[in-house]
PyMOL CGO cylinders between C-alpha atoms (Angstrom):
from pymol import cmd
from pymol.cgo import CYLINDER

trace = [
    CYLINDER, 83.16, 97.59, 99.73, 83.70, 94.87, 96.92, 0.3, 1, 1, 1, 1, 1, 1,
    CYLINDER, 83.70, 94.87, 96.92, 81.45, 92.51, 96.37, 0.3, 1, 1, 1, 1, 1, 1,
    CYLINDER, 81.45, 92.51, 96.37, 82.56, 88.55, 96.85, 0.3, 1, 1, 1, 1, 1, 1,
    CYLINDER, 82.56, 88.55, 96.85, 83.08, 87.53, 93.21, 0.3, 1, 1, 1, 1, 1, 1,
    CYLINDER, 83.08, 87.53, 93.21, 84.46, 91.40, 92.39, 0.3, 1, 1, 1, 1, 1, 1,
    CYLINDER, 84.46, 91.40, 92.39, 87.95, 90.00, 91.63, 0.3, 1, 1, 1, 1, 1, 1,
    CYLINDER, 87.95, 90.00, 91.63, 88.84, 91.50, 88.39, 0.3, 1, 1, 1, 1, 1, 1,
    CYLINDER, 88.84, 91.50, 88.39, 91.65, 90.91, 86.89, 0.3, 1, 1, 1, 1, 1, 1,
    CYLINDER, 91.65, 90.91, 86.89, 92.06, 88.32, 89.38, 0.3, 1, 1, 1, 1, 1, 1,
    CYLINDER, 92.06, 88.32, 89.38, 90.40, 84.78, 88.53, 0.3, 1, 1, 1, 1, 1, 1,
    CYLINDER, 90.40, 84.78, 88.53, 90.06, 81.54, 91.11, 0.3, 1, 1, 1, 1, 1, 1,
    CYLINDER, 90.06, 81.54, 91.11, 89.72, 77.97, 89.19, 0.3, 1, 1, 1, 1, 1, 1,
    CYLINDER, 89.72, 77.97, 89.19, 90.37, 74.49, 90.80, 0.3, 1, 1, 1, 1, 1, 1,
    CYLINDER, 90.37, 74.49, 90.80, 93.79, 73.83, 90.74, 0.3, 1, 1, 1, 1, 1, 1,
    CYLINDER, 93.79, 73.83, 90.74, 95.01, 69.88, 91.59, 0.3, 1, 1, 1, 1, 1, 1,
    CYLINDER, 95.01, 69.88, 91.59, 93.71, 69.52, 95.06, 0.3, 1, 1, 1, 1, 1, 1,
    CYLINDER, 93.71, 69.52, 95.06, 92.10, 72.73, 95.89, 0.3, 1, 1, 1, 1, 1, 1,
    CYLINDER, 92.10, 72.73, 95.89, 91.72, 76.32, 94.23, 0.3, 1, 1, 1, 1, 1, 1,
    CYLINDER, 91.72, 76.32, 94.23, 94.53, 78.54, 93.25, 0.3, 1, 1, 1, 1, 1, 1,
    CYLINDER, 94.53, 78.54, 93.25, 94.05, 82.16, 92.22, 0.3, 1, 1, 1, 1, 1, 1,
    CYLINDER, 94.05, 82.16, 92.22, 95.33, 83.56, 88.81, 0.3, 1, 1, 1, 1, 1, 1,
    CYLINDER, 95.33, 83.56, 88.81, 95.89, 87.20, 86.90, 0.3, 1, 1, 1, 1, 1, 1,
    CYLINDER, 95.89, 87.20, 86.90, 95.47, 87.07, 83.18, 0.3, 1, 1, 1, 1, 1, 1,
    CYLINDER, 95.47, 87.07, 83.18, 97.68, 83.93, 82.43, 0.3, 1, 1, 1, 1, 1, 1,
    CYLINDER, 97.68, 83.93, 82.43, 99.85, 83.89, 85.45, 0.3, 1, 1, 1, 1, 1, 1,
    CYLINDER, 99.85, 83.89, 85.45, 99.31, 81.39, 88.86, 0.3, 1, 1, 1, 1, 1, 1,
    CYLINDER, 99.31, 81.39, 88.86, 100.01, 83.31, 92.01, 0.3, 1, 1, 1, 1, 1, 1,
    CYLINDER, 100.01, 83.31, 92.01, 98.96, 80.76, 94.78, 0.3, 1, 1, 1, 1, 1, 1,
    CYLINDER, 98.96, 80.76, 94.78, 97.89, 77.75, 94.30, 0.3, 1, 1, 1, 1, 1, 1,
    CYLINDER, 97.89, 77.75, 94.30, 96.89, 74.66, 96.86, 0.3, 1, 1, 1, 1, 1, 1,
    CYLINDER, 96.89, 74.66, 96.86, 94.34, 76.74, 98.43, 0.3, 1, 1, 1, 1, 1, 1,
    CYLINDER, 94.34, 76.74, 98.43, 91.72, 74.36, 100.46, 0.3, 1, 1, 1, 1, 1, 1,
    CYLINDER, 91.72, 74.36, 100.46, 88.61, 76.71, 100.14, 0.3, 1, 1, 1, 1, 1, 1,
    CYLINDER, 88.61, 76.71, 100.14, 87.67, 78.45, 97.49, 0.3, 1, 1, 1, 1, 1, 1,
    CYLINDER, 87.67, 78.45, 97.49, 86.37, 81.03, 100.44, 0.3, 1, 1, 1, 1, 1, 1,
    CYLINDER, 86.37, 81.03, 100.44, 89.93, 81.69, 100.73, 0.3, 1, 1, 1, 1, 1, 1,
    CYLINDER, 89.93, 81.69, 100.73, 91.25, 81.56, 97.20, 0.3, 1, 1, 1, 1, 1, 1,
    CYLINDER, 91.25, 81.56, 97.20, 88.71, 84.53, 97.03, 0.3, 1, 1, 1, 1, 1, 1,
    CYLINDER, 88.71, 84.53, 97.03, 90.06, 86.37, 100.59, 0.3, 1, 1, 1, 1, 1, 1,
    CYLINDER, 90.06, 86.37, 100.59, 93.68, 85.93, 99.19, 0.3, 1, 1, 1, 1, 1, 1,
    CYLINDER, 93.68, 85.93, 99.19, 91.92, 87.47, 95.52, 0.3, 1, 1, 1, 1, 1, 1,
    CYLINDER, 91.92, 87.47, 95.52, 91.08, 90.24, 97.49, 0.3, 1, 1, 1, 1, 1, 1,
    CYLINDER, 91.08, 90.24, 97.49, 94.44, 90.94, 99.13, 0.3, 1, 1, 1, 1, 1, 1,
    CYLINDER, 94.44, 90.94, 99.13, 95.79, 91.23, 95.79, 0.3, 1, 1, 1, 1, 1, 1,
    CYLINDER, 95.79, 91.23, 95.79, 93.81, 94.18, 95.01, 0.3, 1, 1, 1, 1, 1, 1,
    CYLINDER, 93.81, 94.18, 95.01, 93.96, 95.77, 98.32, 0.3, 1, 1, 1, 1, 1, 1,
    CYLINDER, 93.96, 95.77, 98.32, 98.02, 95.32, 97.67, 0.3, 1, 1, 1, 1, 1, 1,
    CYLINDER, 98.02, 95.32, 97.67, 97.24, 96.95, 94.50, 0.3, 1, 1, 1, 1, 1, 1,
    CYLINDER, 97.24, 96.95, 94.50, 95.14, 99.69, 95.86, 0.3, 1, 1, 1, 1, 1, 1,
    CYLINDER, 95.14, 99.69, 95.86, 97.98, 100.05, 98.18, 0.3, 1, 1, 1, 1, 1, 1,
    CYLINDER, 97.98, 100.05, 98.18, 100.55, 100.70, 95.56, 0.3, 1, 1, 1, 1, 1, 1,
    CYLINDER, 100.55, 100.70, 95.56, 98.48, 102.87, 93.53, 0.3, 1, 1, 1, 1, 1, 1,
    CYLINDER, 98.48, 102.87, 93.53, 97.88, 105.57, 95.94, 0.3, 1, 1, 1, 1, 1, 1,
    CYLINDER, 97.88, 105.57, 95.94, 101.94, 105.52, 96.36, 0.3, 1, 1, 1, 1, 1, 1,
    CYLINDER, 101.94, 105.52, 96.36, 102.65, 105.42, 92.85, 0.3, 1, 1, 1, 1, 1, 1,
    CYLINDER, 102.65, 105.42, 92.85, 100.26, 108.63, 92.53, 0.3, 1, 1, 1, 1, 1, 1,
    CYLINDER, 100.26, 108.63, 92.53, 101.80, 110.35, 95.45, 0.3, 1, 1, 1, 1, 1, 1,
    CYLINDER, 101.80, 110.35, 95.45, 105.22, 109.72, 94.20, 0.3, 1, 1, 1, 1, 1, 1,
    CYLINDER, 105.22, 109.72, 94.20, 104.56, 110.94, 90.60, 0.3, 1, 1, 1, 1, 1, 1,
    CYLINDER, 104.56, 110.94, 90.60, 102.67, 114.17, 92.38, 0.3, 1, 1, 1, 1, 1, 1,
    CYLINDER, 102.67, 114.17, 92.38, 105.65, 115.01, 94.29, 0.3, 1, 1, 1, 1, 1, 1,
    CYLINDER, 105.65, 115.01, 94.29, 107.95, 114.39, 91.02, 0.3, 1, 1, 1, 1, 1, 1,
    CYLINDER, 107.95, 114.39, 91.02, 105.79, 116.76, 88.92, 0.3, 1, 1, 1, 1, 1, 1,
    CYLINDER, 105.79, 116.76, 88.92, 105.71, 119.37, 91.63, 0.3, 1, 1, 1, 1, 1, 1,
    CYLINDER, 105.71, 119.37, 91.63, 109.59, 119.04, 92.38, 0.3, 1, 1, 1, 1, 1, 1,
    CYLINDER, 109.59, 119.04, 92.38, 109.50, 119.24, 88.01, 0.3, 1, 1, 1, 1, 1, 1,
    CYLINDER, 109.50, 119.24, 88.01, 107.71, 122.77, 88.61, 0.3, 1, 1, 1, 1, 1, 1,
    CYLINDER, 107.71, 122.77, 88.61, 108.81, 123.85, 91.32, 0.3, 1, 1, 1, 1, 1, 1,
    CYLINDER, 108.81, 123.85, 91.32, 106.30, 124.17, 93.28, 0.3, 1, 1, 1, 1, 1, 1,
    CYLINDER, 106.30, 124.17, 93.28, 104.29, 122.03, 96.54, 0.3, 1, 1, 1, 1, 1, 1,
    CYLINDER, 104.29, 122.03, 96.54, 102.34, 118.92, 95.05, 0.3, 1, 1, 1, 1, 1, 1,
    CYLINDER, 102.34, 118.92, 95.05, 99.03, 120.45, 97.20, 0.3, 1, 1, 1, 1, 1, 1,
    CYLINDER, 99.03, 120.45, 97.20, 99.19, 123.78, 94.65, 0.3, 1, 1, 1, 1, 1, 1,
    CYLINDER, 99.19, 123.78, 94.65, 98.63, 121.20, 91.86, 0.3, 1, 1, 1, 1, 1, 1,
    CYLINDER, 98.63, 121.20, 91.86, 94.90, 119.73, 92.78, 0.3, 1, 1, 1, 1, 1, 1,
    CYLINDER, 94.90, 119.73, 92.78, 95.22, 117.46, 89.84, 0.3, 1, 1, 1, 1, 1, 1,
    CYLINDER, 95.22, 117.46, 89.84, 97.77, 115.77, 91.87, 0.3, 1, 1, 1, 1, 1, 1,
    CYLINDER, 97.77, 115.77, 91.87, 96.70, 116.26, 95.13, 0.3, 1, 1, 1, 1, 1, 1,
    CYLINDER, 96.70, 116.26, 95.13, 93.89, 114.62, 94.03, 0.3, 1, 1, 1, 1, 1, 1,
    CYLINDER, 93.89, 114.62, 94.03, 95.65, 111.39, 92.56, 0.3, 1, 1, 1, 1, 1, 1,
    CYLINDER, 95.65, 111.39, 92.56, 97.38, 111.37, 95.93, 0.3, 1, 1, 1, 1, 1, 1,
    CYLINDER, 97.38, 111.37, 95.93, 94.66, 111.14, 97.98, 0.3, 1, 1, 1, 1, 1, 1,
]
cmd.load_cgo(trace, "trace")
């Protein structure tokens, strides 16, 4: 489990009214009341990104096996990126 503040690459700052939340240069909510929740909303970010990880490594195992002809479980380089 992450820690609070363990938002990397993400960053919350005051924005106007309230807090928005941020990735490198870019501002991807913004009018956020509670900086409690500019943090929650931080953290679905990365869970998204989790998320799409894990597909993006089961897709590309399935490509290299389909590449060689062979189950992505006989590669456990990329069964283990999968899981």
């Amino acid at each position: 489990m992450r820690g609070l503040f363990d938002i990397a690459p993400y960053a919350v700052a005051e924005f106007e009214n309230g807090y928005a939340v941020y990735k490198d240069i870019f501002r991807l909510t913004d009018e956020i009341d509670c900086e409690a929740d500019a943090y929650g909303h931080a953290h679905g970010f990365l869970d998204e990104d989790a998320a799409q990880a894990e597909i993006d490594a089961a897709e590309q195992a399935e490509l290299e096996a389909a590449r060689y002809g062979a189950d992505a479980d006989e590669f456990p380089t990329l069964a283990a990126k999968a899981a």
